[in-house]
N, C-alpha and C positions, 0 to 999 in steps of 0.2 A: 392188172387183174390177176388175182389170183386160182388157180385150176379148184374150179370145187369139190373134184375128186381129192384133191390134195389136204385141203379145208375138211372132207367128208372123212379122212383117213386119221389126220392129225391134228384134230381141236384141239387139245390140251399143249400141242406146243404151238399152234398159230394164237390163243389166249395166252402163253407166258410170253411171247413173241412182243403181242401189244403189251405188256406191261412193259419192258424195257424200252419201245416205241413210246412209252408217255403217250399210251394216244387208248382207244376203245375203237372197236367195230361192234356190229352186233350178231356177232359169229353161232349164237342159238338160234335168233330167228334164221340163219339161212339155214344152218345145220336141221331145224324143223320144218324149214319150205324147200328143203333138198325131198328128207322123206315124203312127204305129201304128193310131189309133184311126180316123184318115181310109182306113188302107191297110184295116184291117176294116172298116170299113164300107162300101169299095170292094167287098171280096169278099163279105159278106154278099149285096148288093144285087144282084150279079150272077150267085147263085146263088138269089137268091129269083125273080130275073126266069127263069131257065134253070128251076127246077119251076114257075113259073108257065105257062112256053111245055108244057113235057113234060106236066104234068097237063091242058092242052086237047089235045093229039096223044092220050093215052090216052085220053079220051073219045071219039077219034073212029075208034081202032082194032078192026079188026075180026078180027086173028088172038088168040087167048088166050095164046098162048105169048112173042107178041112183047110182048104187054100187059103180061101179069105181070113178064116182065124188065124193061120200062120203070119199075113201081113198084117191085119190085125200088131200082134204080137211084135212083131217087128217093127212096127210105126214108134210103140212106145220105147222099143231099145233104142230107136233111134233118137228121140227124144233125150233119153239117158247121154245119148254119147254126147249130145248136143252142151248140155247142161254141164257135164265131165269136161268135153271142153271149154265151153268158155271159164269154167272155176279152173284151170290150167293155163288160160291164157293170162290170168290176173296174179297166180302162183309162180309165174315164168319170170312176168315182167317185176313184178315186189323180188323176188330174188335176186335177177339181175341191178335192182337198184343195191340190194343190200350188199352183192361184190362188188359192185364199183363203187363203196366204200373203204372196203377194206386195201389198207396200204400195204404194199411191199415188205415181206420177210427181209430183216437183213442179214447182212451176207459176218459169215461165222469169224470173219476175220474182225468184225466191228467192235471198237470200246461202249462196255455197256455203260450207260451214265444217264441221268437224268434233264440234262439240259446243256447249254451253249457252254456252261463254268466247267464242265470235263471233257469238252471238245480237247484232242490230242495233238502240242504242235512236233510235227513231222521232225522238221530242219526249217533252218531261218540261212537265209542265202545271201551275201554282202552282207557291208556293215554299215549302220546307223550314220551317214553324213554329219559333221561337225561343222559346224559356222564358226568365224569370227566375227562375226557382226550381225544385228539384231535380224532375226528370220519371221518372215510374215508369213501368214495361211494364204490360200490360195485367193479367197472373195479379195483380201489387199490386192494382192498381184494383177487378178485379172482388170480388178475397175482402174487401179492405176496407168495401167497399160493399153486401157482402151478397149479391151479385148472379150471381158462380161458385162453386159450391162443385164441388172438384176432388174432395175426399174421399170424399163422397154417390156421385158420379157412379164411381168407383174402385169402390166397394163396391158398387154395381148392377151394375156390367157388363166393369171393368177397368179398364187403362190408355186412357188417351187419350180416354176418355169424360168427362162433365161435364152439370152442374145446371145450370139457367139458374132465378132466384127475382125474384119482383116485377119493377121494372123492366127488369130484365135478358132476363128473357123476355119483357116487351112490347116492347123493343127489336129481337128478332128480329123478333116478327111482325108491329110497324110497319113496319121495312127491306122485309120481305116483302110487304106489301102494298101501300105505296107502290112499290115497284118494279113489281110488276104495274100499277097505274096508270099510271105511266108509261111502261110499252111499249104499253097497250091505248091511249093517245094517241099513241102512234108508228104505229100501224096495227097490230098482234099482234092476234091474236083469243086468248083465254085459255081454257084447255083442261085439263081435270083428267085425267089420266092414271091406270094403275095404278102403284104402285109395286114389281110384279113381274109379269115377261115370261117368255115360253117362249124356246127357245135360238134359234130363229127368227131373233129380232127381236136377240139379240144377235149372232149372225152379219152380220144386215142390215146393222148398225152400225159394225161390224169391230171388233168388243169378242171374238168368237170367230171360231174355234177361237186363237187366238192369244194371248189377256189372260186364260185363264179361272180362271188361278191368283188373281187379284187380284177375281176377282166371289164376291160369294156365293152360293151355292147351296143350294134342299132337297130333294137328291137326289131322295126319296120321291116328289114330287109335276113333280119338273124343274119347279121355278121358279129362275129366276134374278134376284135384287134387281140393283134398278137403280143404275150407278152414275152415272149422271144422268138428267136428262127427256128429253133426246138422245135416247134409245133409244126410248122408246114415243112420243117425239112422232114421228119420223121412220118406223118401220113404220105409223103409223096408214095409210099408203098404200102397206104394201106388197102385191104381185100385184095393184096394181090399175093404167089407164091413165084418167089426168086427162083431161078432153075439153078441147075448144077455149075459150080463154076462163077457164079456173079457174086460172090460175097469172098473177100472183105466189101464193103462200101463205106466209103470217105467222103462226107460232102463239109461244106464249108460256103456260109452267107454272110453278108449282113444284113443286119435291119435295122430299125428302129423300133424299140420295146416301149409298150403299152398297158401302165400297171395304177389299178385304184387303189395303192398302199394306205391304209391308215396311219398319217404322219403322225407320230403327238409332237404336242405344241413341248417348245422350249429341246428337243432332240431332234438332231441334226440340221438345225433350222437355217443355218449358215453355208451359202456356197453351192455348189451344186452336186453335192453329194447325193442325193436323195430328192429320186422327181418323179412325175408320173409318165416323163415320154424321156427316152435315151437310146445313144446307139450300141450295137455289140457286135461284134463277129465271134459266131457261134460256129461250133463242129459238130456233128453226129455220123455216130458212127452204128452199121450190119453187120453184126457177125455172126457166126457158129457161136453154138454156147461153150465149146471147150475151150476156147479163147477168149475170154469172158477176163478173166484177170490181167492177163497179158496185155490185153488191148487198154483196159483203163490204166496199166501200166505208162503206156506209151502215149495216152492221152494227155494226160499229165503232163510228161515230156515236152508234149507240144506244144499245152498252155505255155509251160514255164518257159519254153524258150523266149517267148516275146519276152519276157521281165528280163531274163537274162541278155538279150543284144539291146535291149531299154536301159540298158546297168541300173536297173530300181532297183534296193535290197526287197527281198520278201520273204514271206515264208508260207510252209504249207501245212493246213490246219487239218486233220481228221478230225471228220464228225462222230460225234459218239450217238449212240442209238436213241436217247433223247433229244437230237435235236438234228437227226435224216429228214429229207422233205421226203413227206408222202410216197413218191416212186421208185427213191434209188434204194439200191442192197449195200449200196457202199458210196461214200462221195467226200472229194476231198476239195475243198475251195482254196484260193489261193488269195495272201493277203500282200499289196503292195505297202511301203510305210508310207504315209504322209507327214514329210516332216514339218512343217509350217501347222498345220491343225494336231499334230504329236498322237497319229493312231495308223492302226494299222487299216486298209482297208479294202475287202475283197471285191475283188476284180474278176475271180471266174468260180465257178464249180465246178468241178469234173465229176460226173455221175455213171456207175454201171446200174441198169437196171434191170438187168438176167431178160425174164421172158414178160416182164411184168405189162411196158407196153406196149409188147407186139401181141398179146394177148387181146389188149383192150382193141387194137388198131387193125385184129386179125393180117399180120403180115408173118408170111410163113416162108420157108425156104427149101429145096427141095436137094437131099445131102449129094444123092446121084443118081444117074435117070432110075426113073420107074420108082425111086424108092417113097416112103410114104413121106406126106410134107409134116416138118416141124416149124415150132417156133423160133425166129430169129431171137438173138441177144440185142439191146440196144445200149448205146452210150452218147452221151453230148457232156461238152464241156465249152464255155465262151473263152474265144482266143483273142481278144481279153475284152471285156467290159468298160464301155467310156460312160460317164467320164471322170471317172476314177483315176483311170491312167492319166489323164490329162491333168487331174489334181497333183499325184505324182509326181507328174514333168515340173509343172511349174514351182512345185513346192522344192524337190530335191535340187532343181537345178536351177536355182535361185541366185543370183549373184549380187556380190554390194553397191553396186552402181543403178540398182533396180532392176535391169533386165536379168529375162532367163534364157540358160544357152539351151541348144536343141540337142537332144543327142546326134551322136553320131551317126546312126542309122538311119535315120529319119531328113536330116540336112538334103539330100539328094532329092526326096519327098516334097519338102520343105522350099527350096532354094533360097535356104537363106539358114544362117546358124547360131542366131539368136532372135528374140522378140523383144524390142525396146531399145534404148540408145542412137 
């Protein structure tokens, strides 16, 4: 969310802002239910002070007639304030919906552009594996080997669902645990989260009121399934003020993500690219806001290293301002190849998002005693997203006798150094 003071000071660049966001708020109506609410609370305040003065004068009156008329008079200012407030309490909350529309300024370092076709690539890392001999996409690989079954997973649950058998499901949850090892040597502290939050914490996140079409929901109980660790890592401090001394904060999960994407037919309809339930191990990061760049510096860093002890080539895409999700000021996603399906395909994001969700989430932090509380900075990034990776592996490290070898990192994970043969 954004400060409405900030919104109240500088319209004209939070309106050029959204045009290079490809996006709209409705930044007059708040900017008109800013005024309003300040002009009621102007007169509220001045007619609470005015019976505050009139009820010590009738205490102190000693005619009946001039008394009664005084409360008289005052029944009706009361009445006023009554009415003052409740048009304030309807003025409060329509505004508050109308900021927790408005997305994220981004951050001055961002390519302006109008969509995904002028995203910026960074650096591209490794080189494009060569075959001699004919290279399959991964849906070959996995059914050959036993290892997806597309069909199982159909008849459980639907489309775009899928079996993971023997090695194939040790392969997630070595990915998945060695990843967690490797961020809890990066500094993360590792944290088991729920995998369903109240609307709270998806407000906090800025996943609502705006995305709520794409979450799951069960009404009965208002839970809302996560569609990352993002969410309940990042309220774990919300309404609370950090004291002097406890930030930086590193944490690092995993989960299993839960997303109603609108698939269209005939795009990416092969494989497990694209599904409504997957695993990730995610990062988020608390800090001071003057470390704010720094930090998503090194965030990066720590994505990238899985691809790099993974040896996937990849590369790193900057988003241009047409095509920032909602919250961040700056984000750079990370793309493994896939060589069997011949694209590239992201595996993480790494996002700063200044004060924007600790706004929403009210998490504050306190610089040093006694000093006044501010806002934290937030960041997350997925260290890395399955099961892309898993595409990856099987496609890069494909070999001519049909099996795929494991990498090297993971073998110990594993215990074993290839799948097949």
């Amino acid at each position: 969310m954004l400060d409405l003071r900030f919104i109240r000071e500088n319209p004209e660049f939070v309106k050029a802002a959204l045009v290079k966001l490809n996006t709209t708020a409705r930044i007059d109506e708040i900017l008109a239910g800013d005024i309003e609410r300040r002009e009621l609370l102007s007169k509220v305040e001045n007619l609470r002070a005015e019976r505050n003065a009139v009820s010590k004068e009738i205490g102190r009156m000693q005619d009946a007639a001039t008394r009664d008329q005084r409360i008289a008079a005052m029944r009706q200012v009361g009445e006023q304030i009554e009415g003052i407030e409740k048009r304030l309490a309807e003025v409060e909350i329509n505004l508050q919906q109308r900021l927790l529309e408005v997305p994220n300024m981004p951050h001055p370092a961002v390519p302006v552009g109008q969509n995904d076709s002028e995203n910026r690539i960074v650096r591209t890392v490794g080189e494009i594996p060569k075959f001699d001999f004919p290279i399959r996409p991964h849906w070959e690989i996995g059914e050959q080997l036993g290892i997806i079954d597309f069909e199982r997973g159909t008849k459980l649950s639907g489309s775009r669902f899928y079996v993971l058998y023997g090695l194939g499901a040790r392969l997630e949850r070595a990915l998945i645990n060695w990843m967690l090892e490797v961020h809890i040597q990066q500094g993360y502290q590792e944290v088991w989260v729920p995998f369903m939050v109240k609307a709270e914490s998806m407000v906090g996140t800025g996943n609502l009121p705006k995305f709520g079409e794409n979450l799951y929901h069960d009404a009965e109980e208002d839970y809302w399934f996560i569609p990352t660790a993002e969410v309940p890592m990042t309220n774990l401090y919300r309404d609370e003020i950090l004291e002097p001394g406890k930030l930086p904060i590193y944490h690092v999960a995993y989960t299993p993500c839960f997303r109603r994407e609108k698939m269209s037919a005939g795009k990416d309809v092969r494989g497990i690219k694209r599904g409504h339930q997957f695993d990730k191990v995610e990062m988020v990061k608390f800090v001071e806001p003057q470390y704010g760049d720094q930090e998503l510096s090194s965030l990066l860093d720590d994505a990238e290293e899985i691809a790099r002890q993974l040896k996937l080539p990849y590369r790193i895409v900057e988003m241009c301002t047409g095509d920032l999700s909602f919250v961040a000021a700056r984000k750079f996603d990370i793309e493994v190849w896939g060589a069997g399906s011949g694209e590239w395909l992201e595996v993480s994001s790494c996002s700063l998002f200044t004060d924007f969700q600790a706004r929403r989430a009210n998490i504050r932090y306190r610089p040093e005693p006694g000093a006044r509380p501010e806002y934290v900075y937030t960041l997350n990034g997925s260290g890395l997203a399955l099961p892309r990776v898993v595409i990856s592996i099987l496609e890069n490290y494909q070999q001519p006798d049909g099996t795929v070898r494991i990498p090297d990192v993971l073998q110990p994970f594993m215990g074993v150094d290839k799948i097949g043969g």
